[in-house]
TORKOL-4160 file (C-alpha; in steps of 0.2 Angstrom, whole numbers, padded with zeros to 4 digits, m for minus):
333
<pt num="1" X="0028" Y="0230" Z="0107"/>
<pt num="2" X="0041" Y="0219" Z="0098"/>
<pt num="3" X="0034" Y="0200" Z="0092"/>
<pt num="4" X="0035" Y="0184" Z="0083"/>
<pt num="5" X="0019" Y="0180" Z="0076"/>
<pt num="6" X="0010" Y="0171" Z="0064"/>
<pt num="7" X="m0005" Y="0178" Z="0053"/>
<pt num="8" X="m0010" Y="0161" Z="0047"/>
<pt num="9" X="m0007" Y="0143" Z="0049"/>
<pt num="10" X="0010" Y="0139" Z="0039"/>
<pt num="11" X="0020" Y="0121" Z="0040"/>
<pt num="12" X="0037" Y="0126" Z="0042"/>
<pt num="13" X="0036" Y="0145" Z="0038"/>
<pt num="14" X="0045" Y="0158" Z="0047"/>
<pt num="15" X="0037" Y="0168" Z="0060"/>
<pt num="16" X="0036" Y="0188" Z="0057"/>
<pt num="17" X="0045" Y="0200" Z="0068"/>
<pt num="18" X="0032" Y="0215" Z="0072"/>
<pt num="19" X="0022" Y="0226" Z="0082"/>
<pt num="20" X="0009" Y="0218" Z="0090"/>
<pt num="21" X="m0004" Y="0226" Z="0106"/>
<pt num="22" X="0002" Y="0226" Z="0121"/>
<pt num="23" X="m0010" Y="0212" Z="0129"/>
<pt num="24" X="m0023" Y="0221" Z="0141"/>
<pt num="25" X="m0022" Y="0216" Z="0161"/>
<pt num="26" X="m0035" Y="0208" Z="0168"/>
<pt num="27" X="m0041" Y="0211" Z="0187"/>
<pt num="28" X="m0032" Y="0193" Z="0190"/>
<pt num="29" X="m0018" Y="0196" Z="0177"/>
<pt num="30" X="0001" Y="0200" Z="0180"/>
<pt num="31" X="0009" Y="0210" Z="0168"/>
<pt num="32" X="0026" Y="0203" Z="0166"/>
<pt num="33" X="0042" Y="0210" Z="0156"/>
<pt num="34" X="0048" Y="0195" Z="0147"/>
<pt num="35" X="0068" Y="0195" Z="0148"/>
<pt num="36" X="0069" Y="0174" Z="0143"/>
<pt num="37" X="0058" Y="0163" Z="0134"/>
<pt num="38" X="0061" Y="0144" Z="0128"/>
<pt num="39" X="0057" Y="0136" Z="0112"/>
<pt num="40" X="0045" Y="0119" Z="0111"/>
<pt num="41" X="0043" Y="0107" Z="0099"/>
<pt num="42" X="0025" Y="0113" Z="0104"/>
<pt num="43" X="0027" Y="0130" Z="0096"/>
<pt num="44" X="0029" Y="0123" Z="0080"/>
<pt num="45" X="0016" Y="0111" Z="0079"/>
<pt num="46" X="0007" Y="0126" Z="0082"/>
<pt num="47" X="0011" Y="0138" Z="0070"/>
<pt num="48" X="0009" Y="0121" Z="0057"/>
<pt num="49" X="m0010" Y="0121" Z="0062"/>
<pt num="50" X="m0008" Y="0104" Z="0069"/>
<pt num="51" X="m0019" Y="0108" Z="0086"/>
<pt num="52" X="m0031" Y="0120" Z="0075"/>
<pt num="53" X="m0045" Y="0107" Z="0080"/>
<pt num="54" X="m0041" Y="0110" Z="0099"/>
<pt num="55" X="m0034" Y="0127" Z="0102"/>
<pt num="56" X="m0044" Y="0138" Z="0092"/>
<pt num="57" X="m0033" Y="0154" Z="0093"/>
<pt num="58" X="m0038" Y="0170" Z="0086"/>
<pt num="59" X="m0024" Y="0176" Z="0072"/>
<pt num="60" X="m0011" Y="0185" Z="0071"/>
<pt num="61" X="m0004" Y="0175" Z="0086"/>
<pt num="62" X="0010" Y="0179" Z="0095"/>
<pt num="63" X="0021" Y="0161" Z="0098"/>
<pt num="64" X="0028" Y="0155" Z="0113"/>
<pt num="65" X="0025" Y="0147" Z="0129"/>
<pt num="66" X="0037" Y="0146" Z="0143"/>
<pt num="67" X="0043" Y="0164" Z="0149"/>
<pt num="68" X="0056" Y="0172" Z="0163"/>
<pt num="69" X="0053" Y="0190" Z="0167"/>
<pt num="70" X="0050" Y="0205" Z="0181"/>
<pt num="71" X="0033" Y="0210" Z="0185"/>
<pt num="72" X="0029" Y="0228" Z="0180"/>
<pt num="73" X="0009" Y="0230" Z="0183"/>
<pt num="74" X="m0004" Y="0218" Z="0194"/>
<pt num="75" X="m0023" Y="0217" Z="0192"/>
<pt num="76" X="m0035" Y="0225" Z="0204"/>
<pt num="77" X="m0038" Y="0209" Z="0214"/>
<pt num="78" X="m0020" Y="0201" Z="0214"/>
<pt num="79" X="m0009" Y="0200" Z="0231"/>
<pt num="80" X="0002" Y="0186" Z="0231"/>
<pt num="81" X="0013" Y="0197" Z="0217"/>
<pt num="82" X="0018" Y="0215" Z="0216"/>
<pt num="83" X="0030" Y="0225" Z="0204"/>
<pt num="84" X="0051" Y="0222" Z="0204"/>
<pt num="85" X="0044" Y="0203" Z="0206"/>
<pt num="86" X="0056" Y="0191" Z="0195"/>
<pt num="87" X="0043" Y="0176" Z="0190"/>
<pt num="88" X="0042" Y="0163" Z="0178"/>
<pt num="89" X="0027" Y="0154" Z="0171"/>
<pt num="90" X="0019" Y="0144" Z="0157"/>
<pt num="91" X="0003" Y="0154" Z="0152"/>
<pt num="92" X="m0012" Y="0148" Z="0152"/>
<pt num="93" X="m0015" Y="0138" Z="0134"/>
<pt num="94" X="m0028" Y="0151" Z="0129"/>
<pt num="95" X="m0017" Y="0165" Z="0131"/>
<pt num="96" X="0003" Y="0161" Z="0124"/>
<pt num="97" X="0012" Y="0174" Z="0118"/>
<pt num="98" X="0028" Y="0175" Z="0128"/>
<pt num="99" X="0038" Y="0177" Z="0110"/>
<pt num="100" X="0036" Y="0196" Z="0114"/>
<pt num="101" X="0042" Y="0210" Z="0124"/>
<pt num="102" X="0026" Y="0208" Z="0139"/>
<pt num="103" X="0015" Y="0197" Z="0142"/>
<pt num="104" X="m0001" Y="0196" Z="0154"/>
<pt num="105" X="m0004" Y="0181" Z="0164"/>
<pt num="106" X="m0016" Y="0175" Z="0176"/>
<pt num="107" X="m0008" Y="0174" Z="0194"/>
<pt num="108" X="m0013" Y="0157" Z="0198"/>
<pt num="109" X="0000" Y="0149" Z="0182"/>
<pt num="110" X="0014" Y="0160" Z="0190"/>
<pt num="111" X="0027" Y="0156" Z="0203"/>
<pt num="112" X="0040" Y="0166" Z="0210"/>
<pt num="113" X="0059" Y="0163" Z="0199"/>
<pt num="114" X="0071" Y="0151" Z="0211"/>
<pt num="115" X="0082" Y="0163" Z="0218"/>
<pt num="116" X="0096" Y="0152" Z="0210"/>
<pt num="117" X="0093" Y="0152" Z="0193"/>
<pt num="118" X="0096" Y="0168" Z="0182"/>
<pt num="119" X="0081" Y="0172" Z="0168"/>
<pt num="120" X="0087" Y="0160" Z="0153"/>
<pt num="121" X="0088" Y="0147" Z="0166"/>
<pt num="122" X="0073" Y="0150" Z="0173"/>
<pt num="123" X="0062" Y="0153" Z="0157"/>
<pt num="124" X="0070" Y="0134" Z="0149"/>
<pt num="125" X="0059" Y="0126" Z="0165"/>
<pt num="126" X="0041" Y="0129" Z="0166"/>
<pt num="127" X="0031" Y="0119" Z="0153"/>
<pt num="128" X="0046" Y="0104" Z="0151"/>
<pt num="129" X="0045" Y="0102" Z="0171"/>
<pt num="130" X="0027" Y="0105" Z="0173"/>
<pt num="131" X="0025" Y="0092" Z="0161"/>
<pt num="132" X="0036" Y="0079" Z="0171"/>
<pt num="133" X="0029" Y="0086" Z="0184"/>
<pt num="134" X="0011" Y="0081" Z="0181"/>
<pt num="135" X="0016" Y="0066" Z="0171"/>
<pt num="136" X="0025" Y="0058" Z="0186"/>
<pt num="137" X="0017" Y="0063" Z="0203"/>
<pt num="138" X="0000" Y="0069" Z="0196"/>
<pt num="139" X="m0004" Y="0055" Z="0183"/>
<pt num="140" X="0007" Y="0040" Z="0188"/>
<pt num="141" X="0009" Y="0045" Z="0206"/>
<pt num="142" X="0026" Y="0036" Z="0206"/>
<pt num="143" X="0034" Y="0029" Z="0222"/>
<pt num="144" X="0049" Y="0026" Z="0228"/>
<pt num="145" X="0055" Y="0010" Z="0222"/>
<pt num="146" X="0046" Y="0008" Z="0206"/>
<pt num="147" X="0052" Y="0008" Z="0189"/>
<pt num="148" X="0049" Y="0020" Z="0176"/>
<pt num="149" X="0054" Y="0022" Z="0158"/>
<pt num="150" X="0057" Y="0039" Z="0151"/>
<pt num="151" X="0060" Y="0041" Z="0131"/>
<pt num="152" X="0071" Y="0053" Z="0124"/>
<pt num="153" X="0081" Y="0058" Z="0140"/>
<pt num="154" X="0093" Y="0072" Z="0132"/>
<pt num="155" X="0076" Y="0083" Z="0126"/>
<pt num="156" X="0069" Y="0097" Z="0136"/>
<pt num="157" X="0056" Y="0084" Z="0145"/>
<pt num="158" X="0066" Y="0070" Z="0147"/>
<pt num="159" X="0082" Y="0078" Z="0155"/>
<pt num="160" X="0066" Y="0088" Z="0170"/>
<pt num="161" X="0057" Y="0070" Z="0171"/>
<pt num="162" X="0073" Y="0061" Z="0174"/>
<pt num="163" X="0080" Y="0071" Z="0190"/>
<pt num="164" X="0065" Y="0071" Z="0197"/>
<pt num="165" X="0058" Y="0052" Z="0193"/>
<pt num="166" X="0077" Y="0050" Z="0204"/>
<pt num="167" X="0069" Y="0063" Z="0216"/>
<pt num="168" X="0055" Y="0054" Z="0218"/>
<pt num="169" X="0067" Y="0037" Z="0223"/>
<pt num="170" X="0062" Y="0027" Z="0207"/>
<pt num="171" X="0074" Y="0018" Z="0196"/>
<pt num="172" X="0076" Y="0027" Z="0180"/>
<pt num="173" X="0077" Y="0018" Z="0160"/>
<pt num="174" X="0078" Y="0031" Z="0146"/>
<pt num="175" X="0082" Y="0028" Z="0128"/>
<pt num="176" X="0094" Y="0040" Z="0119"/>
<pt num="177" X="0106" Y="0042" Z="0106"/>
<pt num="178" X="0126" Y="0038" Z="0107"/>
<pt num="179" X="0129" Y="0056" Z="0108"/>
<pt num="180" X="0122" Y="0057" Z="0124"/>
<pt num="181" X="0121" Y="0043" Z="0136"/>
<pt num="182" X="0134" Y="0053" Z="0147"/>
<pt num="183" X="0123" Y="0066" Z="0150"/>
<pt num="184" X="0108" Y="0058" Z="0153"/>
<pt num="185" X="0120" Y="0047" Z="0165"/>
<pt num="186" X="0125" Y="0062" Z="0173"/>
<pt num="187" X="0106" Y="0068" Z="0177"/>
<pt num="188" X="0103" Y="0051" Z="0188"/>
<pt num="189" X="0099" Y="0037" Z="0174"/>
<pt num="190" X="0099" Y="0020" Z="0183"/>
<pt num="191" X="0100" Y="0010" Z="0165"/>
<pt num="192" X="0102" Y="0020" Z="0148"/>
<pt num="193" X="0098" Y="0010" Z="0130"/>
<pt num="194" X="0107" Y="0019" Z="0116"/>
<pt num="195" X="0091" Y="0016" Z="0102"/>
<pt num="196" X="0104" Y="0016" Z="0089"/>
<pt num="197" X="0111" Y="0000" Z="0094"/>
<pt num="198" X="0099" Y="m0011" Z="0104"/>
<pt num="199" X="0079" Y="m0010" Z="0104"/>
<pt num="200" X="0075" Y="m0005" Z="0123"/>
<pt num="201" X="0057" Y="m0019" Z="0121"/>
<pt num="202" X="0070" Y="m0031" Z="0121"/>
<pt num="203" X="0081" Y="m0025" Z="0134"/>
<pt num="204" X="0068" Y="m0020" Z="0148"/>
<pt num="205" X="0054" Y="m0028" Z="0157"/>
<pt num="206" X="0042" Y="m0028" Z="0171"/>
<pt num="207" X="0040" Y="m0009" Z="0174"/>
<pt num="208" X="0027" Y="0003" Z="0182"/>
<pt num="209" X="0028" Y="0017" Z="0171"/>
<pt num="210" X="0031" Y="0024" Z="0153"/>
<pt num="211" X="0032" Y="0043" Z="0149"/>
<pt num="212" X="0031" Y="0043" Z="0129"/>
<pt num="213" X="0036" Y="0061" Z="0121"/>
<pt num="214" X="0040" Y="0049" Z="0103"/>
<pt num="215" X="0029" Y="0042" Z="0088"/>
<pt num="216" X="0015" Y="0028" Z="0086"/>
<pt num="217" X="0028" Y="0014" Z="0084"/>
<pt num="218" X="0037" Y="0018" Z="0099"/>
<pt num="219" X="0022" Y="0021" Z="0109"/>
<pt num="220" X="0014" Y="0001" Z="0105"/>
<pt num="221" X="0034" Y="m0005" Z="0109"/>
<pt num="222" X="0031" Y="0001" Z="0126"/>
<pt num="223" X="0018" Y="m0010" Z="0132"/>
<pt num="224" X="0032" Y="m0025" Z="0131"/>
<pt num="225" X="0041" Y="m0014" Z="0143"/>
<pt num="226" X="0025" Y="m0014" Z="0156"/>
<pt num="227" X="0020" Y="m0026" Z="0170"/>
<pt num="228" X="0000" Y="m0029" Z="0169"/>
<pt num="229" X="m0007" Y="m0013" Z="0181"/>
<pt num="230" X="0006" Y="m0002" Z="0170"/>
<pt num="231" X="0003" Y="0016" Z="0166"/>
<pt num="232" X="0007" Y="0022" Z="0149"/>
<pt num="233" X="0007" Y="0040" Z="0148"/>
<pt num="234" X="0011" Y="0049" Z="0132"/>
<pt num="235" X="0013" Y="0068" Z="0129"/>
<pt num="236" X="0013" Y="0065" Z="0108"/>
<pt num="237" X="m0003" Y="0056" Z="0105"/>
<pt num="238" X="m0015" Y="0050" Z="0102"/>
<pt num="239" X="m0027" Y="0061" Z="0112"/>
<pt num="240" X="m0042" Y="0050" Z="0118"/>
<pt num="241" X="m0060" Y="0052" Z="0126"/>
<pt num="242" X="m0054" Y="0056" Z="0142"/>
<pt num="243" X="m0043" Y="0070" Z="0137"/>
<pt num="244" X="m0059" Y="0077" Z="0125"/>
<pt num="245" X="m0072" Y="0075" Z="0140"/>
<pt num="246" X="m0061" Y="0084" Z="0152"/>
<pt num="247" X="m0057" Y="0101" Z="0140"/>
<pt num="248" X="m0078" Y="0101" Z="0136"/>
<pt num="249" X="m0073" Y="0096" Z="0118"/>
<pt num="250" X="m0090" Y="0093" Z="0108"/>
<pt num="251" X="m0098" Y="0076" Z="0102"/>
<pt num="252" X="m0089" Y="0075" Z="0086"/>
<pt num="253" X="m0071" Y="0080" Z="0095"/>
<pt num="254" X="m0073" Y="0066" Z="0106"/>
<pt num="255" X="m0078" Y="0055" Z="0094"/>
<pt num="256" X="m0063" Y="0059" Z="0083"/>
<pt num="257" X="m0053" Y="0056" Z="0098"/>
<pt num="258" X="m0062" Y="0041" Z="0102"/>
<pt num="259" X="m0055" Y="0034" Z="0084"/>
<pt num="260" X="m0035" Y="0040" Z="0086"/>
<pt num="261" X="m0032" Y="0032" Z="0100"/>
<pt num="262" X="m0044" Y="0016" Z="0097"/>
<pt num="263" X="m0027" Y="0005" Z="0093"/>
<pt num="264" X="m0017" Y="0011" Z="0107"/>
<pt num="265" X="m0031" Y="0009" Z="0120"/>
<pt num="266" X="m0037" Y="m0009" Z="0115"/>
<pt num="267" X="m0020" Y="m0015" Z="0114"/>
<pt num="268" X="m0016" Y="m0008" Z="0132"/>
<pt num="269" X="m0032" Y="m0015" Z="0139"/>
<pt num="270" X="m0026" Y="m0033" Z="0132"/>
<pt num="271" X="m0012" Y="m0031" Z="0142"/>
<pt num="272" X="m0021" Y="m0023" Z="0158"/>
<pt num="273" X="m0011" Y="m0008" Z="0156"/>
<pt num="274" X="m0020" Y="0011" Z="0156"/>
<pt num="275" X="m0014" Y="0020" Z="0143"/>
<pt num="276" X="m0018" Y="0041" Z="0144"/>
<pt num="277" X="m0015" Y="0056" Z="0135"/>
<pt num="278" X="m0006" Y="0070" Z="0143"/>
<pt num="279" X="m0007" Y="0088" Z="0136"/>
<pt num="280" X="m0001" Y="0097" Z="0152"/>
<pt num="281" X="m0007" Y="0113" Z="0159"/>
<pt num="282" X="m0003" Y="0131" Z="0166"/>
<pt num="283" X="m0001" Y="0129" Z="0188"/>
<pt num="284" X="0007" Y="0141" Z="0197"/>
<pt num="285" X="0007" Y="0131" Z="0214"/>
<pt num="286" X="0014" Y="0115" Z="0205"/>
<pt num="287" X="0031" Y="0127" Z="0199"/>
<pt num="288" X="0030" Y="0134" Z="0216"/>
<pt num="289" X="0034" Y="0115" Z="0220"/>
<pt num="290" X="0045" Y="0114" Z="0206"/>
<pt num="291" X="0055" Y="0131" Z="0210"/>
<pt num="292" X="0059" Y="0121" Z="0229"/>
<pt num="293" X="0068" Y="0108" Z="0221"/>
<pt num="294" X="0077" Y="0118" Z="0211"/>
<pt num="295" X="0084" Y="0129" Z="0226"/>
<pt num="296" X="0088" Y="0112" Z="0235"/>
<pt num="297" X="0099" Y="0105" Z="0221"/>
<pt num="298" X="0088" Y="0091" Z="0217"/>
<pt num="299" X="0082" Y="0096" Z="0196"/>
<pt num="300" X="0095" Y="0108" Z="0188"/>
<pt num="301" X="0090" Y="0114" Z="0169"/>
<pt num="302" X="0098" Y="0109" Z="0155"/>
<pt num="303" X="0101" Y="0119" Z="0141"/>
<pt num="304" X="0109" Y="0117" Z="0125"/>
<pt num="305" X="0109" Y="0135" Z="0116"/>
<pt num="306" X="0102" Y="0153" Z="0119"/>
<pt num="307" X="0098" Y="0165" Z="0104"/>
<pt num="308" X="0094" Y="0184" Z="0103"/>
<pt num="309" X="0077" Y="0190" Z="0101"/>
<pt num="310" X="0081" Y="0193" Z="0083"/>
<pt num="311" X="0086" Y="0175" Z="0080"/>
<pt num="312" X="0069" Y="0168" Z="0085"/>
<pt num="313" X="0065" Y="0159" Z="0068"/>
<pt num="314" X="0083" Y="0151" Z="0070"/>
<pt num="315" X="0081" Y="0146" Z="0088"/>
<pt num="316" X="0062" Y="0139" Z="0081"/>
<pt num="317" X="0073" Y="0127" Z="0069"/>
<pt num="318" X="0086" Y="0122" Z="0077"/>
<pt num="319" X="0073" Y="0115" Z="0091"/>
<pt num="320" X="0064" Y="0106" Z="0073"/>
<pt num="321" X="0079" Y="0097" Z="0073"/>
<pt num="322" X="0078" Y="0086" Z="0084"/>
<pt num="323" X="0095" Y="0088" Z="0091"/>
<pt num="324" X="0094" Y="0099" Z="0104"/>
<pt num="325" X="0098" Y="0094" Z="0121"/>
<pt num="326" X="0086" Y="0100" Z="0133"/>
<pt num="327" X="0081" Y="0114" Z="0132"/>
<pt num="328" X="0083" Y="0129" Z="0118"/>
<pt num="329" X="0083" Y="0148" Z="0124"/>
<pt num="330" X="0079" Y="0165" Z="0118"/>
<pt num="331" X="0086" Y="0182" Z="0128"/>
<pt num="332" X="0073" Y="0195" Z="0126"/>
<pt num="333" X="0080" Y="0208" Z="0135"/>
């Protein structure tokens, strides 16, 4: 089958378009014909070796991790699924690859495709709302009420997190460029701080929550933002003990962990705030909850620009921009 892979760890470099195995079905797999899949900032930071340390892949690797398709084969024990079936998914993080013509994915990281979505739509949701998903109701367990602050609103995560922090009845703070405060207004935003003219620790106070998708100085500018008893969750670092001890990382992993994220954790604790590291995973019944709110109206994907299959390497830096507003597509088939 066709791919985009990498045959070794390249900062920057462009993937290669060739043939690659069709990937073997498993007794618990679903084969899946791959007509959509999204680009993530996460797919680069891959192919640049940055999570080397953590997910030790096996090269050539075929890129890619949020996919749209038709199921074409099940495994032997599988029966919530069955061929002509339109799914979507993020894979499991041991086995991406949706830059490709098939993929085979465990049944439990799949969920059906909301019936009102067509496949590019559908394939720009999985790991950006999982993400959110996880973030918000699993980590922070967010009520109605409280206040949450959400960076970079117009990217893939933040335009997901927003609708359904709003879903959930909290009142919504994201930071964002000019260029896009309507949008991010548009997606339910109670109070939007245009970074390039105000600094949002100045502007904001007493909140619950913080999702963080930005770099270290923005990370410690947070914790003004937070009322004591405050979660800080961040999707961009640093990973900490926690985070090591619950993927059976070794001794030495943990204690490297242990050291990047020794500022961040010691100044939250000085300010009674919990601070964690979120690097989200595959779940078929959370998208399964996902998919109901998008057939109700209440989260609707956002996406800034679809590419052929062809254009992969194009679609790979335009999302290394850091322009894009939500979410970037390719069109397999």
């Amino acid at each position: 089958m066709k791919a985009f892979l990498i045959d070794r760890y390249n900062k920057g470099g462009a993937l290669r378009l060739g043939q690659s195995p069709e990937p073997p079905l498993r007794e618990n797999d679903v084969m899946v014909e791959i007509h959509a899949a999204s680009v993530n900032p996460l797919d680069a930071k891959i192919r640049d070796g940055e999570f080397k340390l953590i997910l030790p892949y096996q090269l050539p690797l075929v890129l890619g991790n949020d996919v749209a398709g038709v199921v074409v084969r099940v495994g032997a024990k599988v029966r919530q699924f069955k061929p002509g079936d339109e799914v979507y998914a993020r894979p499991g993080k041991d086995r991406i690859g949706t830059f490709a013509e098939y993929i085979a994915i465990d049944a439990a990281d799949i969920a059906l495709k909301p019936a009102n979505l067509g496949m590019e739509e559908a394939a720009s949701i999985p790991l950006v709302a999982l993400t959110a998903w996880q973030a918000l109701v699993e980590r922070a367990k967010l009520q109605k009420g409280q206040r949450v602050l959400i960076h970079a609103g117009s990217g893939g995560v933040g335009t997901i997190a927003i609708q359904l922090a709003k879903h959930l009845g909290a009142h919504v703070a994201t930071t964002v460029s000019t260029a896009n405060v309507d949008l991010v207004k548009s997606l339910g935003a109670d109070v939007v701080v245009d970074y390039k003219k105000d600094d949002f620790e100045k502007l904001l106070n007493g909140y619950d929550v913080v999702l963080n998708s930005l770099g270290k100085e923005t990370l410690e500018k947070s914790l003004a933002v937070l009322k004591p008893g405050g979660r800080l969750i961040s999707i961009s670092g640093p990973p900490d003990p926690d985070f090591a001890r619950e993927n059976g990382f070794g001794w030495l992993l943990q204690q490297v962990m242990r050291f990047l994220s020794f500022g961040i954790r010691r100044k939250s604790k000085r300010r009674g705030i919990d601070y964690s590291f979120l690097f989200m995973t595959a779940n078929g019944a959370q998208l399964g909850k996902i998919t109901a709110l998008i057939e109700t109206g209440a989260i609707r994907p956002v996406i800034d620009r679809t590419f052929p299959f062809e254009k992969t390497n194009e679609a790979l830096a335009y999302v290394e921009t850091g322009r894009a507003k939500g979410k970037v597509v390719i069109a397999v088939k």
